[in-house]
N, CA, C and O atoms as a GROMACS GRO file, in nm:
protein
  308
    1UNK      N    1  -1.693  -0.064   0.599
    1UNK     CA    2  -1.587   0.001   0.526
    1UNK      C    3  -1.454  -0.069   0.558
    1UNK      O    4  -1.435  -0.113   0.671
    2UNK      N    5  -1.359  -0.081   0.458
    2UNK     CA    6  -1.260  -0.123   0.472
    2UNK      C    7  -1.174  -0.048   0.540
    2UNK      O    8  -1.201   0.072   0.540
    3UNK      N    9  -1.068  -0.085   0.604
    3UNK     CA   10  -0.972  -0.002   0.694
    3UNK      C   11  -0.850   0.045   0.562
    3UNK      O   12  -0.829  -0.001   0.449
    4UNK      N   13  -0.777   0.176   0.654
    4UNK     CA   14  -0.690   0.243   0.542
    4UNK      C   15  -0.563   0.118   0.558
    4UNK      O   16  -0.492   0.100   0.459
    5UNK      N   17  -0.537   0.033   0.689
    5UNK     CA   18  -0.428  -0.068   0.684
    5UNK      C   19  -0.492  -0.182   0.587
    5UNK      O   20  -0.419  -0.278   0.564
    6UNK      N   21  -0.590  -0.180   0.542
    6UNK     CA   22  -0.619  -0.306   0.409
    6UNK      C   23  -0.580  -0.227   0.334
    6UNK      O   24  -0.463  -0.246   0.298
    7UNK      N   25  -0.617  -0.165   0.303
    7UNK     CA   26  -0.615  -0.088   0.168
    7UNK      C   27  -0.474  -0.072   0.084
    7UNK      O   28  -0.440  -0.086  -0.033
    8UNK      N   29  -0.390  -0.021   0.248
    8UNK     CA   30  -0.251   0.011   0.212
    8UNK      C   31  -0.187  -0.157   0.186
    8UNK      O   32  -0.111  -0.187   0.094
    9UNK      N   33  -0.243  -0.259   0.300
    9UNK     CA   34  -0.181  -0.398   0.253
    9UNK      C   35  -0.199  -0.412   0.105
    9UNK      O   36  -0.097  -0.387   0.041
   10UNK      N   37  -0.309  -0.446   0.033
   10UNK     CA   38  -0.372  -0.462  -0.109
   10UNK      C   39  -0.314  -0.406  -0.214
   10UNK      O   40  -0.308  -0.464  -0.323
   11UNK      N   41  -0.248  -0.245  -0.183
   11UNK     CA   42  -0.171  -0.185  -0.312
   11UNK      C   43  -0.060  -0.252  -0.291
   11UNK      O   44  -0.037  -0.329  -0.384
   12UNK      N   45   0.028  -0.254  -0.199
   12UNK     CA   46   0.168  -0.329  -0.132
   12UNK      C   47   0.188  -0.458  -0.224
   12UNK      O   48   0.273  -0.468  -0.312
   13UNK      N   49   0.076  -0.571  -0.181
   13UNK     CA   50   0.073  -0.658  -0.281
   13UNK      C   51   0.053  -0.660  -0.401
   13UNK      O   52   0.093  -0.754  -0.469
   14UNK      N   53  -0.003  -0.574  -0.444
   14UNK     CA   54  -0.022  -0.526  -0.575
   14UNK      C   55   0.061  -0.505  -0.701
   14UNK      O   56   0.064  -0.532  -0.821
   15UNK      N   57   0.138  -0.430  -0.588
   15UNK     CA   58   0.263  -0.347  -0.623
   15UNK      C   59   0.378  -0.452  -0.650
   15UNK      O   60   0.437  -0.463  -0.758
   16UNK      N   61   0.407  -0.542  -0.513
   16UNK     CA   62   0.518  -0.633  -0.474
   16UNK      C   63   0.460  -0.749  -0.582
   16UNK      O   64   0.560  -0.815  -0.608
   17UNK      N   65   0.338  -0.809  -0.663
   17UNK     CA   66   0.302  -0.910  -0.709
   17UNK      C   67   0.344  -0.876  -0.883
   17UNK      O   68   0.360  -0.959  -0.973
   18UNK      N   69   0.356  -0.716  -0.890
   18UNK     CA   70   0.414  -0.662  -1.046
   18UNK      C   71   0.534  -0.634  -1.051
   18UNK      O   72   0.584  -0.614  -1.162
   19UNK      N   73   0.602  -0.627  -0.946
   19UNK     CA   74   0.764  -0.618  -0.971
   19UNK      C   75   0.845  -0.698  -0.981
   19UNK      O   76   0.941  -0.705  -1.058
   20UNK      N   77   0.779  -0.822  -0.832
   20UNK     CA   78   0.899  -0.928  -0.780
   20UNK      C   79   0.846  -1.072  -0.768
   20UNK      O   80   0.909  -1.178  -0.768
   21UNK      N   81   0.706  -1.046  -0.755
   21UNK     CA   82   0.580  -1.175  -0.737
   21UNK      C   83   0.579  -1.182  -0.608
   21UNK      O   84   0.646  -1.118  -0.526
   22UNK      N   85   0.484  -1.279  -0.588
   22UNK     CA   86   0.431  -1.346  -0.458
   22UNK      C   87   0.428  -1.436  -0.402
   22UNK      O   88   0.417  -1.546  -0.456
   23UNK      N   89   0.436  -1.419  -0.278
   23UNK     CA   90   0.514  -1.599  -0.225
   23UNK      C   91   0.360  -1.645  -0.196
   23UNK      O   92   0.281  -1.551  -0.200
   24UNK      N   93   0.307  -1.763  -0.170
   24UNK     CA   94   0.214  -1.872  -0.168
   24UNK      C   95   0.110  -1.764  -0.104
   24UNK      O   96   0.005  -1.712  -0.142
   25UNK      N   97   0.193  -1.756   0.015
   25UNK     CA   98   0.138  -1.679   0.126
   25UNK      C   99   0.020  -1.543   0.105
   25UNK      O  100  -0.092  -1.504   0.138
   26UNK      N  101   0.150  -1.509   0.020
   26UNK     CA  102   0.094  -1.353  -0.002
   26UNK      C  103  -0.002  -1.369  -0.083
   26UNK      O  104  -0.097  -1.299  -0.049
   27UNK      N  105  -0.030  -1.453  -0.214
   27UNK     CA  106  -0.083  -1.468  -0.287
   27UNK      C  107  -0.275  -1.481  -0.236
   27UNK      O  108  -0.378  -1.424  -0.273
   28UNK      N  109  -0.234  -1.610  -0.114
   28UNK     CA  110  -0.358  -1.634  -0.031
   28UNK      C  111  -0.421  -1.487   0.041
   28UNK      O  112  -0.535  -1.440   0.034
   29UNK      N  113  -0.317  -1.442   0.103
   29UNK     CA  114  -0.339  -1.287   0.131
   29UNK      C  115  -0.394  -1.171   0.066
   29UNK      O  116  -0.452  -1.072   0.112
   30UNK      N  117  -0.367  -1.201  -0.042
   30UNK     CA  118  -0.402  -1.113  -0.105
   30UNK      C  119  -0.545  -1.140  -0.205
   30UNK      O  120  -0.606  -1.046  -0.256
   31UNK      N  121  -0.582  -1.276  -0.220
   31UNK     CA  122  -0.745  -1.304  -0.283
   31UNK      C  123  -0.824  -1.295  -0.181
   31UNK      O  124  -0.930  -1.241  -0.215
   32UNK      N  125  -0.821  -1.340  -0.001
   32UNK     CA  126  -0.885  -1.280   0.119
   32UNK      C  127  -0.900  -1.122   0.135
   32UNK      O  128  -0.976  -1.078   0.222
   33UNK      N  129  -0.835  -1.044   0.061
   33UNK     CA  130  -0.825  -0.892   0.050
   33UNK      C  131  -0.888  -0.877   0.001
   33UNK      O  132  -0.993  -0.825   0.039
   34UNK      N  133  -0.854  -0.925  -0.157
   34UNK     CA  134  -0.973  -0.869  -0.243
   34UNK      C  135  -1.092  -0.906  -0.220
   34UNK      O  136  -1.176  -0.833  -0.273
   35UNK      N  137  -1.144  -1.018  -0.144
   35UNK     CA  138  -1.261  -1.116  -0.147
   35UNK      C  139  -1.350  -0.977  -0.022
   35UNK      O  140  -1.470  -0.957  -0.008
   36UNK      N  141  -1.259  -0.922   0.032
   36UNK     CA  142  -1.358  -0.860   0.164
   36UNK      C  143  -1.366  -0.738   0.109
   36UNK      O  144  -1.476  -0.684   0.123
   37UNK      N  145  -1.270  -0.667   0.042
   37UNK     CA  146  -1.274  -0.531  -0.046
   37UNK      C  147  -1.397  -0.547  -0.150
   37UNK      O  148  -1.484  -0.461  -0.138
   38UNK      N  149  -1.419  -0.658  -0.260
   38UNK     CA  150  -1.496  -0.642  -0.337
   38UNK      C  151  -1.656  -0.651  -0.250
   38UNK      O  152  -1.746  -0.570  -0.273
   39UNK      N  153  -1.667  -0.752  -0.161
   39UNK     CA  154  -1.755  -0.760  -0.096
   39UNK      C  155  -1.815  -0.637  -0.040
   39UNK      O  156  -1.933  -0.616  -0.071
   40UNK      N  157  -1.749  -0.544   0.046
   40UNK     CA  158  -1.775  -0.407   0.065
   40UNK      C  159  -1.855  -0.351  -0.044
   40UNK      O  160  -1.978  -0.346  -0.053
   41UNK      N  161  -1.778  -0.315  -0.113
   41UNK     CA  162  -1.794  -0.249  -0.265
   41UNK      C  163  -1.952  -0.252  -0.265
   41UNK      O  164  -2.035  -0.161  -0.257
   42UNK      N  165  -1.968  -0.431  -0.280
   42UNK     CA  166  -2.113  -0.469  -0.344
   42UNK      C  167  -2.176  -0.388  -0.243
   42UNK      O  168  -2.280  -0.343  -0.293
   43UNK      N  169  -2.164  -0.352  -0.133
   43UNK     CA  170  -2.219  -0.383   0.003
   43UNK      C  171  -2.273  -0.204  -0.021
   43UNK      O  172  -2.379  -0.147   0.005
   44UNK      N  173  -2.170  -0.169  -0.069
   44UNK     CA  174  -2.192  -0.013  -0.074
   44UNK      C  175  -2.295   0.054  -0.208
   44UNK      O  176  -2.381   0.141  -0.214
   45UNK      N  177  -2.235  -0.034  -0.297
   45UNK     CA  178  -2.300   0.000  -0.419
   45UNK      C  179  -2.466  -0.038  -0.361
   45UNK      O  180  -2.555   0.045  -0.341
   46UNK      N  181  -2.471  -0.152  -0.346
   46UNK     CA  182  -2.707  -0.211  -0.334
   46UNK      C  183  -2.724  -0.038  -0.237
   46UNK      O  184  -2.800   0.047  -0.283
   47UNK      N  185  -2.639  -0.009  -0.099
   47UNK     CA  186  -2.669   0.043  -0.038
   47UNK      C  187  -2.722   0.227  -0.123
   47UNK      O  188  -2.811   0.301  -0.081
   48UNK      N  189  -2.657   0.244  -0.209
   48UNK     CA  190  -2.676   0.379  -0.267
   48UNK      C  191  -2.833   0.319  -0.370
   48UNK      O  192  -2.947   0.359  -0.342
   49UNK      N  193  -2.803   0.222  -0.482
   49UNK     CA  194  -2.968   0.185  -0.528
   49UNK      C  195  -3.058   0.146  -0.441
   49UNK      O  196  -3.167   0.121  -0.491
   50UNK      N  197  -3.050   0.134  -0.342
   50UNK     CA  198  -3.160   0.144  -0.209
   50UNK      C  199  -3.257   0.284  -0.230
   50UNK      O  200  -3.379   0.292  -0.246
   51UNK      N  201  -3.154   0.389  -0.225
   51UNK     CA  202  -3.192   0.516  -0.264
   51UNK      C  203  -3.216   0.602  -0.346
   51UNK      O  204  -3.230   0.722  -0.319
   52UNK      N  205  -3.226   0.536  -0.488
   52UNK     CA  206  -3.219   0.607  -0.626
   52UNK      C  207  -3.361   0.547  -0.669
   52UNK      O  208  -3.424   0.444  -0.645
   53UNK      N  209  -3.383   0.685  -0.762
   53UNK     CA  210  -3.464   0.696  -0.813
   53UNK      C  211  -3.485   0.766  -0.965
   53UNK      O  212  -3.444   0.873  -1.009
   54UNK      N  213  -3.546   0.686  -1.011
   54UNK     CA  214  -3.479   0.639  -1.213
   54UNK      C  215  -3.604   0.776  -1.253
   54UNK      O  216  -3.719   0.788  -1.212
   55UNK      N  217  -3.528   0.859  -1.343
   55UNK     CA  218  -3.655   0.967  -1.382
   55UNK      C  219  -3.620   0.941  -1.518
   55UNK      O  220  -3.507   0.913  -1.557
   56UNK      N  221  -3.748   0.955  -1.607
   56UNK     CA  222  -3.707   0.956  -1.753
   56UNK      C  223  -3.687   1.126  -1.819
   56UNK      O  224  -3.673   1.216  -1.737
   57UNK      N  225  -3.686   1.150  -1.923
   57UNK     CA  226  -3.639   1.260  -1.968
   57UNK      C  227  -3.766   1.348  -1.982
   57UNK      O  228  -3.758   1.464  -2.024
   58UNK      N  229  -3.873   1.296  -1.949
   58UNK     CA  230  -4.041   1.347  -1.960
   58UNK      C  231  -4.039   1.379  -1.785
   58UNK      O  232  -4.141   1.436  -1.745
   59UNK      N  233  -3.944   1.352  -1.690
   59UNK     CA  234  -4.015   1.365  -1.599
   59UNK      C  235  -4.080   1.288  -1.498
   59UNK      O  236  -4.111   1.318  -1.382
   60UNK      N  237  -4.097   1.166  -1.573
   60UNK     CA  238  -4.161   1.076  -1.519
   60UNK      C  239  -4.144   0.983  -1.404
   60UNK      O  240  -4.192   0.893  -1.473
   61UNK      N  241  -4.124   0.934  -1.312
   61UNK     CA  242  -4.071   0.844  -1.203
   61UNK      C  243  -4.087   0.702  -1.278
   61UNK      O  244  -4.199   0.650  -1.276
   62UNK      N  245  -3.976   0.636  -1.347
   62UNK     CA  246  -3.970   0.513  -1.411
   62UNK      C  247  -3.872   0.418  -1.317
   62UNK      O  248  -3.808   0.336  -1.382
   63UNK      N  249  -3.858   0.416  -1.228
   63UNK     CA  250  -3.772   0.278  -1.136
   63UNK      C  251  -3.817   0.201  -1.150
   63UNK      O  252  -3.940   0.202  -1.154
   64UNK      N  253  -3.748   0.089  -1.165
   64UNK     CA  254  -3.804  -0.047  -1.161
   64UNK      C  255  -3.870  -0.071  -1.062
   64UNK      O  256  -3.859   0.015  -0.973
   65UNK      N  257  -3.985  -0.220  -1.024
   65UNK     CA  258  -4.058  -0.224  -0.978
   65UNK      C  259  -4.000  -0.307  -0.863
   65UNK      O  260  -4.051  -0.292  -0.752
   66UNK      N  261  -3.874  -0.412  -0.884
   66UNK     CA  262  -3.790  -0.435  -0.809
   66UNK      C  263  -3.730  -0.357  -0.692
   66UNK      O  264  -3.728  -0.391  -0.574
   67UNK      N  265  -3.688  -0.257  -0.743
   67UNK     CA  266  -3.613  -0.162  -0.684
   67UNK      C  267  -3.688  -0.107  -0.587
   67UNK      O  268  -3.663  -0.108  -0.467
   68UNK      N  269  -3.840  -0.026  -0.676
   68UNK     CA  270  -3.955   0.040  -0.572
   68UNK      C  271  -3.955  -0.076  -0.432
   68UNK      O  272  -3.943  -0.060  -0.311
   69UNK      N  273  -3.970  -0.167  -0.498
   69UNK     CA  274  -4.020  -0.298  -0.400
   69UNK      C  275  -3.888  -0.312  -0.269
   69UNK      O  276  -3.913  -0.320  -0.149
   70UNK      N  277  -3.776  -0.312  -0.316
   70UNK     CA  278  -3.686  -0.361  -0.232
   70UNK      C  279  -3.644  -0.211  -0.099
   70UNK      O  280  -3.600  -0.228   0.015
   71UNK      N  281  -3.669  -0.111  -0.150
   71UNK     CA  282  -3.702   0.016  -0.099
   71UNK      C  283  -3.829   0.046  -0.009
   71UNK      O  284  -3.812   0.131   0.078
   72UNK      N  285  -3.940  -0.006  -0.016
   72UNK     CA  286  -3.985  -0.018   0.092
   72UNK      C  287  -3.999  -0.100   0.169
   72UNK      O  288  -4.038  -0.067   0.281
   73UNK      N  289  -3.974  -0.237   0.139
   73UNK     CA  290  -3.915  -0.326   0.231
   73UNK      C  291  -3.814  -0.276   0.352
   73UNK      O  292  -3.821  -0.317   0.467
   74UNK      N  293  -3.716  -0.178   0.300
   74UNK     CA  294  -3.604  -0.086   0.406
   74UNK      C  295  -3.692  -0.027   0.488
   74UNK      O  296  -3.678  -0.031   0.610
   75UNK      N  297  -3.843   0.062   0.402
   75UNK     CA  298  -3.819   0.150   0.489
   75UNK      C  299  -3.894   0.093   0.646
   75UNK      O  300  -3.885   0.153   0.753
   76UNK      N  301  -3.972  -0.045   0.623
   76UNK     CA  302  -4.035  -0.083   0.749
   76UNK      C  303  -3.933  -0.158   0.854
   76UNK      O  304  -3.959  -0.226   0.953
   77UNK      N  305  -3.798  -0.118   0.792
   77UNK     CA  306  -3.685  -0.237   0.908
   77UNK      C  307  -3.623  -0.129   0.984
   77UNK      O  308  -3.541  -0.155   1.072
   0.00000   0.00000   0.00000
């Protein structure tokens, strides 16, 4: 998880890159932000389809076979 001091850096620049712009610096600063923020993200998102499970409107257990597959791979680690 990202810390609340990234988070708050990232809007800052955000903010400071739509009003006044960004010096070289910040600019670099601020694609290393996003690069570890989006990374998370991904990190969080696989982590929840780890755990889902696709039902069709019959009822049926339809998950992909991928998914089944990559799910019990977890559960023997």
């Amino acid at each position: 998880m990202i810390s609340k001091d990234k988070l708050d850096r990232i809007n800052f620049l955000a903010k400071k890159s739509k009003s006044e712009g960004l010096t070289n610096i910040e600019k670099e600063e601020q694609q290393e932000l996003r690069k570890e923020y989006l990374k998370n993200v991904r990190k969080s998102f696989k982590n929840q389809l780890k755990t889902m499970t696709v039902i069709d409107p019959a009822g049926n257990d339809v998950t992909p076979k991928k998914l089944r597959d990559e799910q019990e791979r977890n559960k023997h680690h």
